[in-house]
N, CA, C and O atoms as a CHARMM CRD file, in Angstrom:
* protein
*
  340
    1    1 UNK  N    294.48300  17.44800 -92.74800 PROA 1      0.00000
    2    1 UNK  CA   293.13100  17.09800 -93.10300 PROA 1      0.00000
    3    1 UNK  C    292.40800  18.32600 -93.67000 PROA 1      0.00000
    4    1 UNK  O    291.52200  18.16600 -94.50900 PROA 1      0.00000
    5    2 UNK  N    292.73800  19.48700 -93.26000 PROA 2      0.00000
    6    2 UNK  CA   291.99000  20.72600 -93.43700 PROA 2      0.00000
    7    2 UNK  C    292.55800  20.69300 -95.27800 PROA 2      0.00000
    8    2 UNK  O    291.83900  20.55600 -96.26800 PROA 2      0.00000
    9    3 UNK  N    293.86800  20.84800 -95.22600 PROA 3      0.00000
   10    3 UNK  CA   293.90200  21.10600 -96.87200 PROA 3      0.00000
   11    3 UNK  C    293.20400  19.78900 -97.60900 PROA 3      0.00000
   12    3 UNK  O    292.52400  20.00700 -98.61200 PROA 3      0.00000
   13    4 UNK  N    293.31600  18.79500 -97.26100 PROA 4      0.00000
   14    4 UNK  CA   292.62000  18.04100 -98.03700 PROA 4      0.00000
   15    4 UNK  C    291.07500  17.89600 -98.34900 PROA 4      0.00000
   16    4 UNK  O    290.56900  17.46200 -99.38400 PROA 4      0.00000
   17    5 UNK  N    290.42800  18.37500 -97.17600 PROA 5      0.00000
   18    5 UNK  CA   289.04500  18.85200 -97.33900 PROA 5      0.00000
   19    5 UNK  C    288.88400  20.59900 -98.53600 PROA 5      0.00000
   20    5 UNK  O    287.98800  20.73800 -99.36800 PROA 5      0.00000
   21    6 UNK  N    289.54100  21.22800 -98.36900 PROA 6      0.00000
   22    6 UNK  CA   289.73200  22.37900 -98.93000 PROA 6      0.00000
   23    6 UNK  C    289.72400  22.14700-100.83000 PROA 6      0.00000
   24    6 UNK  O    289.22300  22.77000-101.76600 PROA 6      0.00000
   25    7 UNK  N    290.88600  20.45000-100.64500 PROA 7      0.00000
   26    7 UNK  CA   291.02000  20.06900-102.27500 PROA 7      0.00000
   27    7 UNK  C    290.00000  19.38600-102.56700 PROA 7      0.00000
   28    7 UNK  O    289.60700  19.56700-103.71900 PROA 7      0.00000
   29    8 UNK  N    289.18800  18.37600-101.71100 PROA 8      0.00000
   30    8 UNK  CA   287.97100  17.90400-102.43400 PROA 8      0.00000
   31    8 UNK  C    287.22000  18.84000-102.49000 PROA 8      0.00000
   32    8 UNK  O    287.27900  19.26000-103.64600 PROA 8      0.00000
   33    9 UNK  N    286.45200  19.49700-101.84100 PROA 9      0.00000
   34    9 UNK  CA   285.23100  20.61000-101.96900 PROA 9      0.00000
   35    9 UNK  C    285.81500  22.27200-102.89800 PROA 9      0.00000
   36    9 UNK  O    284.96600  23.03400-103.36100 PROA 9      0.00000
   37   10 UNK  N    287.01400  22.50600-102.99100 PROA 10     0.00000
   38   10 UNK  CA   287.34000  23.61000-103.58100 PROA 10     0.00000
   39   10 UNK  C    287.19800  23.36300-104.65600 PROA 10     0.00000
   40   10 UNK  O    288.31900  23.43700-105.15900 PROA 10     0.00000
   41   11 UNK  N    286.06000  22.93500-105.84000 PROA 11     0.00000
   42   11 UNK  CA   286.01500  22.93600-107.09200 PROA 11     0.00000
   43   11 UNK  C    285.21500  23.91200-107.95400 PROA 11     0.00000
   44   11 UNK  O    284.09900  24.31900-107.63000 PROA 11     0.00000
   45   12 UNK  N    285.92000  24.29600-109.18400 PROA 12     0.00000
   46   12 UNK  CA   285.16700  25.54100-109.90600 PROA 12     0.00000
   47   12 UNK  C    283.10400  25.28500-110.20100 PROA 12     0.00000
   48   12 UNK  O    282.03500  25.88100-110.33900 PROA 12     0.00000
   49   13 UNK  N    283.80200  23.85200-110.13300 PROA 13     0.00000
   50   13 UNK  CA   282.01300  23.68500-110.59400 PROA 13     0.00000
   51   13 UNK  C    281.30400  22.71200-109.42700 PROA 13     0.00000
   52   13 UNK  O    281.49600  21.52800-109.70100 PROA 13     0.00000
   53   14 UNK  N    280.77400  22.84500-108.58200 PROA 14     0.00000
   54   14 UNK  CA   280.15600  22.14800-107.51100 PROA 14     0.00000
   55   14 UNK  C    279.77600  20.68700-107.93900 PROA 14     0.00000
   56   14 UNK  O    280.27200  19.65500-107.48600 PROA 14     0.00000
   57   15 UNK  N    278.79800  20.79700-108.90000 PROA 15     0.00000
   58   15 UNK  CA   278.06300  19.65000-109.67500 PROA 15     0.00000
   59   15 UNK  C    279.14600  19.03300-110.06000 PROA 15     0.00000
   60   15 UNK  O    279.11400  17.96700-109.44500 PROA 15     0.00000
   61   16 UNK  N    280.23000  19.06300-110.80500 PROA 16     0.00000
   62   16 UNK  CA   281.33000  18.24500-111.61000 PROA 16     0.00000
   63   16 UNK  C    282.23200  18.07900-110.46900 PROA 16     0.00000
   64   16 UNK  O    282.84300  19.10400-110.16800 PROA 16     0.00000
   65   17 UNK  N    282.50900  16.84300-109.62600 PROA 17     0.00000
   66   17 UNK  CA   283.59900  16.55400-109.02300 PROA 17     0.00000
   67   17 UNK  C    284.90600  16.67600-109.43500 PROA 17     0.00000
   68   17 UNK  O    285.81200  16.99000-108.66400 PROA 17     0.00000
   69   18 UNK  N    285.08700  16.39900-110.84800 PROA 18     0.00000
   70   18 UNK  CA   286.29400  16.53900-111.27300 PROA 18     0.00000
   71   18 UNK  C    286.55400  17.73800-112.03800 PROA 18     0.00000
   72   18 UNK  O    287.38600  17.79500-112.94400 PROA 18     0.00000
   73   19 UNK  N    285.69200  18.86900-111.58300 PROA 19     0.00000
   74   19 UNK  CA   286.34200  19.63700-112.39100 PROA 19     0.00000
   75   19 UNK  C    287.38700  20.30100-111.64400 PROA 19     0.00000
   76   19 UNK  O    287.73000  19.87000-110.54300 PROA 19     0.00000
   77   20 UNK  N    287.94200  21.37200-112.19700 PROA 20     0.00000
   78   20 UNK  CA   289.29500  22.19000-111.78300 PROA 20     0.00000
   79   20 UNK  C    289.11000  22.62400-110.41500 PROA 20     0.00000
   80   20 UNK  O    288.07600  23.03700-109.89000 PROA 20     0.00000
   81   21 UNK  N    290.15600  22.48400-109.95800 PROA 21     0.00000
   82   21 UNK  CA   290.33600  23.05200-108.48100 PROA 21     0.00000
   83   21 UNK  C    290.56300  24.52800-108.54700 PROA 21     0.00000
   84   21 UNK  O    291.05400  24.96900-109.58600 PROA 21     0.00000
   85   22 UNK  N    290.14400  25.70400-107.15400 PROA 22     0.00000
   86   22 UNK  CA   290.17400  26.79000-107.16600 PROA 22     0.00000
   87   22 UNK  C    291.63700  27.26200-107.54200 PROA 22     0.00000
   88   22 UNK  O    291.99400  28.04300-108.42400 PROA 22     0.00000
   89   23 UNK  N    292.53000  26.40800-106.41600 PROA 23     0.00000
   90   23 UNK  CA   293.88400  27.00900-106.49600 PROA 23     0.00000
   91   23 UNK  C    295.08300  25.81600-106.86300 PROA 23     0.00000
   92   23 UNK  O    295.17100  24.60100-106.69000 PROA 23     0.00000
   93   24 UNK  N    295.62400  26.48700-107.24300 PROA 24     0.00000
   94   24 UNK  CA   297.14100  25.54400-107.78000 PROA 24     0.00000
   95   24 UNK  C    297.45300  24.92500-106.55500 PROA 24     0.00000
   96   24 UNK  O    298.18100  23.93300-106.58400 PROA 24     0.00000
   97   25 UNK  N    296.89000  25.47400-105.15700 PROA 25     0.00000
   98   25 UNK  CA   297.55600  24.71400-104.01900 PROA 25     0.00000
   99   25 UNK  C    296.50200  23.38600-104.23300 PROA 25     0.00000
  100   25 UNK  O    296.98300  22.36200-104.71700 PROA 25     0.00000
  101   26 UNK  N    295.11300  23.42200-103.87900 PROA 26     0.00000
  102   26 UNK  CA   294.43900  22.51500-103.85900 PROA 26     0.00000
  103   26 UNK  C    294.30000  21.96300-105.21900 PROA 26     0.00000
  104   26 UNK  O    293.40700  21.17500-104.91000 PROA 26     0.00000
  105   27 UNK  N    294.42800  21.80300-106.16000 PROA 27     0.00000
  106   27 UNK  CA   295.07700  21.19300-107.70400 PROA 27     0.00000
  107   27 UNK  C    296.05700  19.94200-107.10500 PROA 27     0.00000
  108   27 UNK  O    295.80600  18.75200-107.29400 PROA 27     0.00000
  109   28 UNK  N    297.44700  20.55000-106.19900 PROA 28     0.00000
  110   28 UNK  CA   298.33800  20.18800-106.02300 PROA 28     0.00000
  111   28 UNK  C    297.97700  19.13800-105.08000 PROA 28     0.00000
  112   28 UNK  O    298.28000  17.98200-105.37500 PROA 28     0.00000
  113   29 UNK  N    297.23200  19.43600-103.73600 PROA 29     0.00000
  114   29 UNK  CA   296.73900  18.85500-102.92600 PROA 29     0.00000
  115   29 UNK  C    295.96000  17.58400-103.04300 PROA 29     0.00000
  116   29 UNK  O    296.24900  16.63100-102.32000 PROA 29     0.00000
  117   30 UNK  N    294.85900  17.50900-104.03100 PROA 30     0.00000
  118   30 UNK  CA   293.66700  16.78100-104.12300 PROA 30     0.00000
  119   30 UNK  C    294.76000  15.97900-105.54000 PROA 30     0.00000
  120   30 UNK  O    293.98500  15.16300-106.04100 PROA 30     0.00000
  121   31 UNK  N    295.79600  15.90900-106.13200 PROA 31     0.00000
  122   31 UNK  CA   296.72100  15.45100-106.90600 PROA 31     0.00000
  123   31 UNK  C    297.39600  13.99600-105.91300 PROA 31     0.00000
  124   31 UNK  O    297.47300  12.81600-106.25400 PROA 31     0.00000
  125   32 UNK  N    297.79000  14.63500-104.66000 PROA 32     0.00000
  126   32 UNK  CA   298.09400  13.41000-103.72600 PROA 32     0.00000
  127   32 UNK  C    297.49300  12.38500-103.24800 PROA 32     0.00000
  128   32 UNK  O    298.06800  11.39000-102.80700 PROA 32     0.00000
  129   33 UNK  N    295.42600  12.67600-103.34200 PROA 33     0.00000
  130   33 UNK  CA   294.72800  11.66100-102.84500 PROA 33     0.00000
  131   33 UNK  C    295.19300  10.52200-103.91100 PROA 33     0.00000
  132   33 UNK  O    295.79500  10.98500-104.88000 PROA 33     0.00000
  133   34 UNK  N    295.05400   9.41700-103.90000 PROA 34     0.00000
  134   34 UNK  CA   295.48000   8.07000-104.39000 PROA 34     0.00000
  135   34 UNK  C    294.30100   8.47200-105.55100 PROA 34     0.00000
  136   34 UNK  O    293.13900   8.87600-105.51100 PROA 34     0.00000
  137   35 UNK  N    295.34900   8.10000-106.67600 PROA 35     0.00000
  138   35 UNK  CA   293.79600   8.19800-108.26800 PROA 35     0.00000
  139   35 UNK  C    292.78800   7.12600-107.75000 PROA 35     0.00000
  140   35 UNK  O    291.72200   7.57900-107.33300 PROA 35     0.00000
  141   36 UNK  N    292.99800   5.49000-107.70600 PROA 36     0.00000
  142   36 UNK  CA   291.67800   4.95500-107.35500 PROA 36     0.00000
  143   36 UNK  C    290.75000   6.00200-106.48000 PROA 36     0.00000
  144   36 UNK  O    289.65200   6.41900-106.84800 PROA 36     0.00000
  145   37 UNK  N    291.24100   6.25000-105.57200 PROA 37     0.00000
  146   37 UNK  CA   289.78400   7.32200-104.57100 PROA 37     0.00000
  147   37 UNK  C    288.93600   8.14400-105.18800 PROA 37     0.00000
  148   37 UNK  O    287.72900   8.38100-105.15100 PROA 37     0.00000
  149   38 UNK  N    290.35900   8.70600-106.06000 PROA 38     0.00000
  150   38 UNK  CA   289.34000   9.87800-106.95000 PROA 38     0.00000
  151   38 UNK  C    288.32100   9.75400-107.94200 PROA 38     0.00000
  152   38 UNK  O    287.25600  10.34800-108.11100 PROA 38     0.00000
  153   39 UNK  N    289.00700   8.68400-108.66100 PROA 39     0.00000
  154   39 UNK  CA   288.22700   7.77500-109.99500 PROA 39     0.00000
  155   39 UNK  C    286.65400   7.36200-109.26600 PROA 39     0.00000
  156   39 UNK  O    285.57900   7.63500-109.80100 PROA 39     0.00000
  157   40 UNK  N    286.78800   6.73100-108.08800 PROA 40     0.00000
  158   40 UNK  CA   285.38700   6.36400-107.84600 PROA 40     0.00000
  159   40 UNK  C    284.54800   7.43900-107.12900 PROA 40     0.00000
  160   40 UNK  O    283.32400   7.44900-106.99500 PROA 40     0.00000
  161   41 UNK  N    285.66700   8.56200-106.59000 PROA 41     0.00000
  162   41 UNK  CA   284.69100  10.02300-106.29800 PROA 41     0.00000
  163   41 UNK  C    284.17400  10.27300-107.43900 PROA 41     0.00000
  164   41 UNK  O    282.99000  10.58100-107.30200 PROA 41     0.00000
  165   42 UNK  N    284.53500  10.28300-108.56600 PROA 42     0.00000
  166   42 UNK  CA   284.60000  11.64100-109.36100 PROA 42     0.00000
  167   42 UNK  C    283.44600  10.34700-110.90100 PROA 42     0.00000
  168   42 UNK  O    282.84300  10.63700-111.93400 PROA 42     0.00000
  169   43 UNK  N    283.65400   9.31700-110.32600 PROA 43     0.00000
  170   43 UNK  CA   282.62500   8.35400-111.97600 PROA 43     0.00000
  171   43 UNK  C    281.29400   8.06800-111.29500 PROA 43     0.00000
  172   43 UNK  O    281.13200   7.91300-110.08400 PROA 43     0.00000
  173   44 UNK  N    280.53500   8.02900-112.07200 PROA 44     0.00000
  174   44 UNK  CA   279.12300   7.58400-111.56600 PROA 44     0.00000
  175   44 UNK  C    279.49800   6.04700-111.33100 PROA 44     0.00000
  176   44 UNK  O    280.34100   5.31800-111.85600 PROA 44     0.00000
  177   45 UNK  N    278.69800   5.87700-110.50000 PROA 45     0.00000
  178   45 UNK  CA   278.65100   4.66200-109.99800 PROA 45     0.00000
  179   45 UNK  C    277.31600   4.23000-109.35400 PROA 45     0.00000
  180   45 UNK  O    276.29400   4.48400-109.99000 PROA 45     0.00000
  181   46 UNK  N    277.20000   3.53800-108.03200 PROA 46     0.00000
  182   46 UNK  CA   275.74400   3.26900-107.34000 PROA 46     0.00000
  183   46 UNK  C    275.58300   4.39700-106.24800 PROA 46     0.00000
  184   46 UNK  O    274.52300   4.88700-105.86000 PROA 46     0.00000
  185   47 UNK  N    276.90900   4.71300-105.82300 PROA 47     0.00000
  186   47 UNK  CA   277.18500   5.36500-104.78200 PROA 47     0.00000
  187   47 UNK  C    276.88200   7.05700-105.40000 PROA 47     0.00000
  188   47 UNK  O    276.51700   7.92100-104.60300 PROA 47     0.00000
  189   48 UNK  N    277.06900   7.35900-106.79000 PROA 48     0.00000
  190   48 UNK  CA   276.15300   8.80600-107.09900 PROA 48     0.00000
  191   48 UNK  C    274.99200   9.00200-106.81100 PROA 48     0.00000
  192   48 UNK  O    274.38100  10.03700-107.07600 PROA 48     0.00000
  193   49 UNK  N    274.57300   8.10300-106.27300 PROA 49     0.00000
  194   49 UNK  CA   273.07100   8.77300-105.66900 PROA 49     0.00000
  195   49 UNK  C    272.97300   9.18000-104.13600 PROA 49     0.00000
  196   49 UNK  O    272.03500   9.40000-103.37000 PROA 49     0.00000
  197   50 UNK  N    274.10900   9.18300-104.04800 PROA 50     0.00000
  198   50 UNK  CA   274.19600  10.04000-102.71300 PROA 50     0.00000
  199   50 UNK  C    274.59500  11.18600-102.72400 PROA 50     0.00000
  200   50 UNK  O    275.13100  11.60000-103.75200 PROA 50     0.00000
  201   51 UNK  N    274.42600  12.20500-101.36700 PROA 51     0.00000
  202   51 UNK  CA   275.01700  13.66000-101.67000 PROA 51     0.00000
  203   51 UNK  C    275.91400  14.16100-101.83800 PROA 51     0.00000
  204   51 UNK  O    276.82400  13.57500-101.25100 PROA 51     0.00000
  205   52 UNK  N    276.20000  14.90000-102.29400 PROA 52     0.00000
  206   52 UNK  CA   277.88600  15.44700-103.04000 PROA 52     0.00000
  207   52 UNK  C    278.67500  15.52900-101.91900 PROA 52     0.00000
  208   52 UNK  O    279.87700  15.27500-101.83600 PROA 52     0.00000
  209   53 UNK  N    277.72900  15.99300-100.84400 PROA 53     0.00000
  210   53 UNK  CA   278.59400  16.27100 -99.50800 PROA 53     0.00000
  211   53 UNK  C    278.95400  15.07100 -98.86200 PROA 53     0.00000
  212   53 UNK  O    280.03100  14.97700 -98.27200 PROA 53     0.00000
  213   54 UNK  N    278.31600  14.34500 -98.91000 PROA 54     0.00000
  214   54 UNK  CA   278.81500  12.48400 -98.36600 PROA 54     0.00000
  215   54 UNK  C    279.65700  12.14900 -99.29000 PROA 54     0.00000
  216   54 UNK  O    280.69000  11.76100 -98.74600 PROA 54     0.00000
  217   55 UNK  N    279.72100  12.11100-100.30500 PROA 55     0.00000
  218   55 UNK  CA   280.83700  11.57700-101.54000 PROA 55     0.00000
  219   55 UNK  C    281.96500  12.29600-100.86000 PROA 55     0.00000
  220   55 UNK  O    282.96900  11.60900-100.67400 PROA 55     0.00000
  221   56 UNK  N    282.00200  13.62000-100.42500 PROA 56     0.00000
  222   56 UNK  CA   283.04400  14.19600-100.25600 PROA 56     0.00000
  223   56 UNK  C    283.58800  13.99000 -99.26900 PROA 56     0.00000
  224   56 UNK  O    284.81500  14.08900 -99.26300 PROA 56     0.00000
  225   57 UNK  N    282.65800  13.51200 -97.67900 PROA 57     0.00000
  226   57 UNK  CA   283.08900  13.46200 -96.95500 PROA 57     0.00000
  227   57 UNK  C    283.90000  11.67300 -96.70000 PROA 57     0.00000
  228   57 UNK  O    284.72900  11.29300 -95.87300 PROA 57     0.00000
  229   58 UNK  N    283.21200  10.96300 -97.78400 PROA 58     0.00000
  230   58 UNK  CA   283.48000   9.33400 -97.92600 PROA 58     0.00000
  231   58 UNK  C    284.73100   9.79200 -98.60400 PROA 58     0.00000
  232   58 UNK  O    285.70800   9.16100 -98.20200 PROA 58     0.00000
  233   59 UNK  N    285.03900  10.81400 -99.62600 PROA 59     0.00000
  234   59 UNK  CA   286.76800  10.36200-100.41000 PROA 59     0.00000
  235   59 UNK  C    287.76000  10.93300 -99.41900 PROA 59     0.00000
  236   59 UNK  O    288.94000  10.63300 -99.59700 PROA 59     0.00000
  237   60 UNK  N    287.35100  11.93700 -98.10700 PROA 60     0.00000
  238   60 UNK  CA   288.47800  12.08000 -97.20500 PROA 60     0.00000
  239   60 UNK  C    288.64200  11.32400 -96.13600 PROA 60     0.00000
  240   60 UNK  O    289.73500  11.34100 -95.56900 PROA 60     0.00000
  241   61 UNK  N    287.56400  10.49800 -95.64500 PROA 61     0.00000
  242   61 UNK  CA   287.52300   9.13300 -95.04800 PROA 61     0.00000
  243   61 UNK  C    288.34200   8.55200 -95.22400 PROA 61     0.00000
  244   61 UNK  O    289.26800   8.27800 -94.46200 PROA 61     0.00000
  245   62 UNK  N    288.06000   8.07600 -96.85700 PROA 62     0.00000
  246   62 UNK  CA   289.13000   6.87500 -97.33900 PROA 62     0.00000
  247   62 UNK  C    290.24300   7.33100 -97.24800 PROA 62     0.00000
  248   62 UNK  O    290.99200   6.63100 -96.56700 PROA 62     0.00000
  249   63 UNK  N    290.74400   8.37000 -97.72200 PROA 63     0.00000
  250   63 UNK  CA   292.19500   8.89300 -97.86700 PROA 63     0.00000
  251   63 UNK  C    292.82900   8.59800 -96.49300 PROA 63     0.00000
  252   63 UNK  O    293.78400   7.89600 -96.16000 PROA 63     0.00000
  253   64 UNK  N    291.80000   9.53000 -95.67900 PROA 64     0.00000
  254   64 UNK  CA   292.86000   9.18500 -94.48500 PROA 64     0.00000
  255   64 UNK  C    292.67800   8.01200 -93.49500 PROA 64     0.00000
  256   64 UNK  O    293.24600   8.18200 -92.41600 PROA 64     0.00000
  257   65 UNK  N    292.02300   6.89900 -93.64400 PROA 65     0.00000
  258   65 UNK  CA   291.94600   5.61400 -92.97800 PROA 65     0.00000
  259   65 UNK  C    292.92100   4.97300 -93.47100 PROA 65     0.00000
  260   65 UNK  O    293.69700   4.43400 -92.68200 PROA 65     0.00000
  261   66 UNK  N    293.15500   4.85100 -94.95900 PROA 66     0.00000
  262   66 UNK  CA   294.19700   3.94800 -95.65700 PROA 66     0.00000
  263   66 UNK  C    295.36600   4.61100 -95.38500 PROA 66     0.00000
  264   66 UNK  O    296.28900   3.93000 -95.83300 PROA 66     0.00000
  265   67 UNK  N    295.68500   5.40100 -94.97500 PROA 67     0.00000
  266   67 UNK  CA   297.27000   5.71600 -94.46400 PROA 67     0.00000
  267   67 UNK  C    297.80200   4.91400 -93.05000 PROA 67     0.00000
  268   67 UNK  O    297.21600   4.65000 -92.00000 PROA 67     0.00000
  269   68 UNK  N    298.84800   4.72000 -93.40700 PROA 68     0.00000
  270   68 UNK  CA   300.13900   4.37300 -92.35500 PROA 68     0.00000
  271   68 UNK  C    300.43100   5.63100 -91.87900 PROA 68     0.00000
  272   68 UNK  O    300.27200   6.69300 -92.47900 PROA 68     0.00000
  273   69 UNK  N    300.93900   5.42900 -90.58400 PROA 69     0.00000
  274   69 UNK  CA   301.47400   6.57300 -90.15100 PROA 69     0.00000
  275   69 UNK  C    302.40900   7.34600 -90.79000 PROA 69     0.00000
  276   69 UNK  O    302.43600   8.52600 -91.14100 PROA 69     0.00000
  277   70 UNK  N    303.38900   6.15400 -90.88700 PROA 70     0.00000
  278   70 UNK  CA   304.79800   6.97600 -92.45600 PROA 70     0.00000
  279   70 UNK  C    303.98600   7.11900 -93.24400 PROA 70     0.00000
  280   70 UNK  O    304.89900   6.95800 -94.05500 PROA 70     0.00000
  281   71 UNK  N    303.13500   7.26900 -93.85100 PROA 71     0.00000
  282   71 UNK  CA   303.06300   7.85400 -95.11900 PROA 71     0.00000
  283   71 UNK  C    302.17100   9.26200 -94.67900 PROA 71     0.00000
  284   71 UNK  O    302.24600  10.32400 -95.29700 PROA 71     0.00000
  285   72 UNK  N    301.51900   9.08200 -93.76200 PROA 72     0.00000
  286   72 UNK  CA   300.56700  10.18300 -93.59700 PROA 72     0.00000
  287   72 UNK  C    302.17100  11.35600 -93.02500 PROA 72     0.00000
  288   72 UNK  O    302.33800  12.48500 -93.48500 PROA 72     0.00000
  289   73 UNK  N    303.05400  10.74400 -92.06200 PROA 73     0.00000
  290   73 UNK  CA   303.90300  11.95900 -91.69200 PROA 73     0.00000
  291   73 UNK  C    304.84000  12.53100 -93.10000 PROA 73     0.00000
  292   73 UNK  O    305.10400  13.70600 -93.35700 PROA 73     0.00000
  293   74 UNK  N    305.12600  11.63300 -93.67700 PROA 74     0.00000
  294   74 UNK  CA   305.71300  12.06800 -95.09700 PROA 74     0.00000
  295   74 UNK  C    304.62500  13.07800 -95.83600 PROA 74     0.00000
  296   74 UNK  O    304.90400  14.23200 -96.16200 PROA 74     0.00000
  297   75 UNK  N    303.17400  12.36700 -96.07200 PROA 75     0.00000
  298   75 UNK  CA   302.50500  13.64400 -96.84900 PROA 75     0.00000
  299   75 UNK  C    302.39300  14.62600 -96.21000 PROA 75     0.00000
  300   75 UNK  O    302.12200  15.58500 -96.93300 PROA 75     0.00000
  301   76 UNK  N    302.48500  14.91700 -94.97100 PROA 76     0.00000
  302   76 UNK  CA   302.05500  16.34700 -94.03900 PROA 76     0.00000
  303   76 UNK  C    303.20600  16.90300 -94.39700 PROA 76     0.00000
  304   76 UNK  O    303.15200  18.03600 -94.87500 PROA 76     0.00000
  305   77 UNK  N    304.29600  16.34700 -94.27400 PROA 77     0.00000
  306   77 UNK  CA   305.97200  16.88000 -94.88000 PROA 77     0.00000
  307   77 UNK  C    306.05500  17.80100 -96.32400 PROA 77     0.00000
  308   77 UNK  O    306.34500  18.98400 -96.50400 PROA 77     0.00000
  309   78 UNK  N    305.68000  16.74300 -97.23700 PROA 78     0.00000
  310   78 UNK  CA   305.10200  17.50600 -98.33800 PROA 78     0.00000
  311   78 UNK  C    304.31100  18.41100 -98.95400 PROA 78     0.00000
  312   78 UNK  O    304.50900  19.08700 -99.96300 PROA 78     0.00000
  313   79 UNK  N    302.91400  18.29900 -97.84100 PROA 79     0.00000
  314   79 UNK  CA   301.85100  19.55400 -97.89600 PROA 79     0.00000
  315   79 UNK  C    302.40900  21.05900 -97.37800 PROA 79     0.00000
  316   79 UNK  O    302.02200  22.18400 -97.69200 PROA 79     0.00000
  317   80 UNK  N    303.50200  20.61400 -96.43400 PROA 80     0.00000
  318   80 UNK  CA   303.33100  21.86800 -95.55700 PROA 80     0.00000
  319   80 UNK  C    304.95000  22.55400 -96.14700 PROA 80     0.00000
  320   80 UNK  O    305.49400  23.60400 -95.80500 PROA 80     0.00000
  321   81 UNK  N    305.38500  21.57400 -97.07100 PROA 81     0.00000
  322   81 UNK  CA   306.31000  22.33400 -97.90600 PROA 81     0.00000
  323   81 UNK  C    306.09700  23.22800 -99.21400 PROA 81     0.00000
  324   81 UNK  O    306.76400  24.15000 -99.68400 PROA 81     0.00000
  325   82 UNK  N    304.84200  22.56700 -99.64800 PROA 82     0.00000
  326   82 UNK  CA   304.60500  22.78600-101.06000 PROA 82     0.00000
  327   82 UNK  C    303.45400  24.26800-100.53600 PROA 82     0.00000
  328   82 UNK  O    303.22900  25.27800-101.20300 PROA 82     0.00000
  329   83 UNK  N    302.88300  23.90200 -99.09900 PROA 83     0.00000
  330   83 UNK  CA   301.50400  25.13000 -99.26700 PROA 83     0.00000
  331   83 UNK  C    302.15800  26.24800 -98.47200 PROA 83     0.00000
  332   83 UNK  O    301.58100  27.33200 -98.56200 PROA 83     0.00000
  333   84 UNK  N    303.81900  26.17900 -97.31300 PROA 84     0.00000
  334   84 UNK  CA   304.24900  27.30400 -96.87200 PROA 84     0.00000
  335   84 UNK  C    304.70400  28.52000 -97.26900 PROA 84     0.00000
  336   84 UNK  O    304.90800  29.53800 -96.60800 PROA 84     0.00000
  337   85 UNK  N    304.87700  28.22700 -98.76000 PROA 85     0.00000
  338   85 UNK  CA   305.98600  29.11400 -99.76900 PROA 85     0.00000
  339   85 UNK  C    304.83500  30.40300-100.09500 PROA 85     0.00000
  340   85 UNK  O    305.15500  31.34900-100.81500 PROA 85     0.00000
């Protein structure tokens, strides 16, 4: 959960949700949230009129409510391969 909070909020430009991530890890990271999540983080919608920090804290919500256990132990598998090196 920590890297995935790290990939939504680690962005070069605060204001632009979608802009570039700080690091190739969190690039890599915030790459795994499911595109629908991101698409409706990152487009105006009704829900942009809320705070950047609720948007942010609503797209790691979603991410991690909609997981199965297998998939959440598979992505921790993958995070902690790709961010140990």
């Amino acid at each position: 959960m920590n890297l995935m909070w790290e990939a939504i909020t680690g962005r070069e430009d605060f204001l632009n949700l979608s802009s570039r991530r700080h690091s190739p890890q969190a690039a890599y990271v915030y790459s795994k949230i499911s595109g629908s999540y991101r698409w409706h983080f990152e487009h105006d919608s009704k829900d942009s009129k809320l705070p950047i920090r609720y948007r942010e804290m609503q797209l790691l919500t979603d991410m991690i409510s909609g997981m199965t256990d297998r998939f959440a132990v598979d992505l921790y598998a993958q995070l902690k391969a790709a961010t140990d090196g």
